[in-house]
C-alpha positions in Angstrom: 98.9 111.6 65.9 99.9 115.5 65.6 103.2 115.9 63.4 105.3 118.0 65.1 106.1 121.5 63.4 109.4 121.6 61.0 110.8 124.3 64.0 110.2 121.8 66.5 111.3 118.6 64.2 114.6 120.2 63.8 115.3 121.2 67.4 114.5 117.3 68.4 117.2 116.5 65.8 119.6 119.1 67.0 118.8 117.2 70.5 119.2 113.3 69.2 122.5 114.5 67.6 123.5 116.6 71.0 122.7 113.3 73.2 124.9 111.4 70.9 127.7 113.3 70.3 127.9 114.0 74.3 127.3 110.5 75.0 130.1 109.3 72.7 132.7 111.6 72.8 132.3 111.3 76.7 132.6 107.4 76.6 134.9 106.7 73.7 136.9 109.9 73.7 137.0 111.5 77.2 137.8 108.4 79.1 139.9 107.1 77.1 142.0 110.6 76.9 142.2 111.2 81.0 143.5 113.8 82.6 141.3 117.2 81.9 138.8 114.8 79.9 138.3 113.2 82.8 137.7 116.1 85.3 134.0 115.5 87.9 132.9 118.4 86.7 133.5 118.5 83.2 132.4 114.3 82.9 129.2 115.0 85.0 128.0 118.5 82.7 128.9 115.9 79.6 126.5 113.0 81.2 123.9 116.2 82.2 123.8 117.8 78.6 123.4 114.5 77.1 120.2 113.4 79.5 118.6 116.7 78.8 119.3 116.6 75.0 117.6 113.4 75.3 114.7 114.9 77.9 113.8 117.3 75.7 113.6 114.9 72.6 111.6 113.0 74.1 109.2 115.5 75.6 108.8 117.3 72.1 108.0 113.9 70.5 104.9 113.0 72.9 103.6 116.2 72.0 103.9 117.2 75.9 103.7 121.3 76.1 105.9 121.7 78.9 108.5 120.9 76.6 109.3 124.7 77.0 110.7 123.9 80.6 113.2 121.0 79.4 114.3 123.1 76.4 115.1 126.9 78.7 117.2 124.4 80.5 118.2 122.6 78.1 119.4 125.5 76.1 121.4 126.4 79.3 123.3 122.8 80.1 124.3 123.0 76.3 126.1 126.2 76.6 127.6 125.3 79.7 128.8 121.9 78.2 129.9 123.5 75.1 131.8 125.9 76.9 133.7 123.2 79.0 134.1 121.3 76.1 136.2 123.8 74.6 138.3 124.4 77.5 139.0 121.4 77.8 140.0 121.5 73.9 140.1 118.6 70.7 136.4 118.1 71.6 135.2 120.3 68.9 132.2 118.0 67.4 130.5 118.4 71.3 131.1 122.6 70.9 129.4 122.0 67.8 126.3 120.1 67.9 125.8 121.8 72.0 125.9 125.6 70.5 123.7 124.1 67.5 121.5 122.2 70.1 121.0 125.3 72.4 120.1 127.6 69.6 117.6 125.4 68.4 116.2 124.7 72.3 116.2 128.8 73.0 113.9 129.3 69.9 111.7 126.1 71.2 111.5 127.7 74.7 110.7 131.5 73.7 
């Protein structure tokens, strides 16, 4: 089994929390708030980042090299999300771990 590199170790992390924080503040915060929360474009690009968070993670983890593809795009959702996140506002944790996510993913991908 090849270890993966402490670069790429830390952007699956920034990935597992990304997918988790999406997930979760989608299901337990966003429905539950309504209204702008609960917006089709805003719930969908939530549901998005948090698949390819998890994607990505996944990818990096079985070693698979075209890993590069899922994080470019990955990198992308995340800044979208994060930017919709915070017009949406009090969703500060997803701004958070999405900008921290799609640093880590752009670095991965170059």
């Amino acid at each position: 089994m090849t270890l993966a590199s402490p670069e790429m170790q830390d952007c699956i992390d920034a990935c597992l929390r990304c997918y988790q924080t999406c997930l979760g503040m989608a299901s337990n915060h966003c429905l539950p708030a309504g209204g702008r929360h609960v917006e089709p474009e805003h719930l969908r690009l939530m549901m998005a980042c948090a698949e390819i968070c998890r994607t990505s993670a996944h990818l990096m983890l079985i070693g698979l090299p075209e890993h590069a593809h899922t994080c470019r795009a990955c990198a992308e959702i995340c800044e979208d999300c994060a930017r919709s996140c915070e017009a949406v506002g009090d969703m500060q944790d997803c701004v958070t771990e999405c900008r921290a996510c799609a640093a880590h993913c752009r670095r991965m991908a170059a």
